[in-house]
C-alpha positions in Angstrom: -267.9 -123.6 -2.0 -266.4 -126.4 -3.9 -268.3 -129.1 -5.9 -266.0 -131.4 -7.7 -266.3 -135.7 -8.6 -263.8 -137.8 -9.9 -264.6 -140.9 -10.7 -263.1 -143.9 -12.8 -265.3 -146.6 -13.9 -266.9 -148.5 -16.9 -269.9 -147.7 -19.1 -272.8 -149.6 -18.2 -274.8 -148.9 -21.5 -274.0 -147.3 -24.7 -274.0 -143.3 -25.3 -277.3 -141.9 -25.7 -276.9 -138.4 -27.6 -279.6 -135.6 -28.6 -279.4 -132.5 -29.4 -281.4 -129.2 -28.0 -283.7 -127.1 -30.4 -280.4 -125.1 -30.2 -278.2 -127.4 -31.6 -276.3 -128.1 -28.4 -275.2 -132.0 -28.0 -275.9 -133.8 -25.0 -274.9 -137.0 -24.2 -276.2 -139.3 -21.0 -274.5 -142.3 -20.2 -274.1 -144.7 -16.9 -271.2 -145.3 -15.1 -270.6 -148.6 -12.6 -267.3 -147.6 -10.1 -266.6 -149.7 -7.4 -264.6 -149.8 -4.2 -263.3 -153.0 -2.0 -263.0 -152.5 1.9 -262.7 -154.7 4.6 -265.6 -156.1 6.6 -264.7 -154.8 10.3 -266.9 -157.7 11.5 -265.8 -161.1 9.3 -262.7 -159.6 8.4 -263.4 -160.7 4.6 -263.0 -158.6 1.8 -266.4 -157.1 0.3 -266.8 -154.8 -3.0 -269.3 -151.9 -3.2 -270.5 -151.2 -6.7 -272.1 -147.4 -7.6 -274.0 -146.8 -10.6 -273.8 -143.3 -11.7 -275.0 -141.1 -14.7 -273.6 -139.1 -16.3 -273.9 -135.6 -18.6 -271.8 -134.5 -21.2 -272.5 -131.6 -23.8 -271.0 -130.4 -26.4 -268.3 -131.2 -28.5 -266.9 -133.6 -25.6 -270.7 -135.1 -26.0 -269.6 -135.8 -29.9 -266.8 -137.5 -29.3 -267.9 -139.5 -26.1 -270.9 -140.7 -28.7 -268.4 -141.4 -31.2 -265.8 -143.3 -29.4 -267.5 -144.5 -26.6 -270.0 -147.8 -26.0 -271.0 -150.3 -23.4 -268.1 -151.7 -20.7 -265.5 -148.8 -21.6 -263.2 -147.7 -19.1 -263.4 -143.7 -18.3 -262.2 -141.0 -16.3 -265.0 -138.7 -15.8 -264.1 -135.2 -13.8 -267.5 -133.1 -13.6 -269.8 -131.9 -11.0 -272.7 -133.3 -8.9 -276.2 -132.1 -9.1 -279.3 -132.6 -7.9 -282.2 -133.2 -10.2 -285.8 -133.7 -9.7 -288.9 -134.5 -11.7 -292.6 -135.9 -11.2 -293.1 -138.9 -12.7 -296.7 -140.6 -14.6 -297.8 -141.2 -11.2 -297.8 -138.0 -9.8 -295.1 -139.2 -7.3 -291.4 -136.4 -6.6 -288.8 -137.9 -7.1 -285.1 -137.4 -6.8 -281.4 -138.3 -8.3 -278.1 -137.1 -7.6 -276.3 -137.2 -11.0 -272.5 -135.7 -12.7 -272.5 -133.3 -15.2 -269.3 -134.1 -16.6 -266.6 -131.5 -17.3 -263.9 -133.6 -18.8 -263.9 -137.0 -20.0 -260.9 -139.3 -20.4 -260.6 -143.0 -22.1 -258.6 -145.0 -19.9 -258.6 -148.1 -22.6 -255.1 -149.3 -23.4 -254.5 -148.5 -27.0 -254.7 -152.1 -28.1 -258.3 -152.1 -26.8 -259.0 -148.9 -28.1 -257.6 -149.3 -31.6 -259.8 -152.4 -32.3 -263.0 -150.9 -31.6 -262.6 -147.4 -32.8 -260.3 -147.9 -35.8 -263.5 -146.7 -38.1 -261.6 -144.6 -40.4 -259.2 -143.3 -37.9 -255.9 -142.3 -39.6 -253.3 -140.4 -37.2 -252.0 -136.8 -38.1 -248.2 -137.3 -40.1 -245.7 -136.2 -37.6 -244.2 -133.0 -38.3 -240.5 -132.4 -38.4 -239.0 -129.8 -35.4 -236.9 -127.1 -37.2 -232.9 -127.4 -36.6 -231.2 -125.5 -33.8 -230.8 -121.6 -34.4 -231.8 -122.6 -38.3 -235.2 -120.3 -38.3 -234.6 -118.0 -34.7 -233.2 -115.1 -35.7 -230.8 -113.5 -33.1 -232.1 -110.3 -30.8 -229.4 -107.5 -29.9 -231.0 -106.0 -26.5 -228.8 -104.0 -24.2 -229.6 -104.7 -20.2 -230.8 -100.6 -19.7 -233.9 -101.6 -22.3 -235.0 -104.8 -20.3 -238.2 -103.5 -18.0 -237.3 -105.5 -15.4 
């Protein structure tokens, strides 16, 4: 059995994070993706919109709430489930919804910089050490190789 989604779409609302008694962080958000096909009958282009939502815990939960709002462009790689409830009518009902594995930003940098520059600064970069300056040189004869 395999269950795996991808999808790419925007946010259609802001992250909503809690946390369980536990301490574990979950964050819900909605995702809009959409798809544009051919009408077989008109022959005119039509678009088909999805509104999804989507589950993420943990750390990836944190940051998703941290860097993440309303209209932002993501890559979500996760799973689909199947939940159901009774509602304050006594009514079943039923959703199909992603528990999210992995979550990407697909914002350009530009777009990301000016809304999540709050207090951001980048790691220095560090310096790679000079050729053969700190590997020291091995002396192995070809009977002790194992292979």
């Amino acid at each position: 059995m395999f269950n795996k989604v991808i999808l790419i779409g925007n946010l259609t609302r802001d992250v909503e994070l809690r946390y369980t008694p536990n301490g574990t962080a979950i964050a819900k958000f909605g995702l809009a993706t959409n798809r544009t096909f051919k009408d077989n009958v008109t022959g005119e282009n039509k678009q088909e919109v999805m509104f999804i939502d989507i589950t993420v815990f943990g750390r990836s939960a944190e940051i998703a709430n941290q860097y993440l709002g309303k209209g932002r462009r993501v890559l979500i790689e996760g799973r689909l489930v199947f939940d159901q409830w009774v509602d304050s009518t006594g009514q079943k009902r039923s959703k199909h919804s992603i528990v999210a594995e992995r979550v990407q930003f697909m914002d350009s940098k530009a777009s990301a910089d000016e809304s999540m520059n709050a207090g951001y600064t980048p790691a220095p970069k560090q310096e790679m050490p000079q050729k053969n300056q700190d590997i020291p040189s091995i002396d192995i004869d070809d009977d002790e190789l194992p292979f």
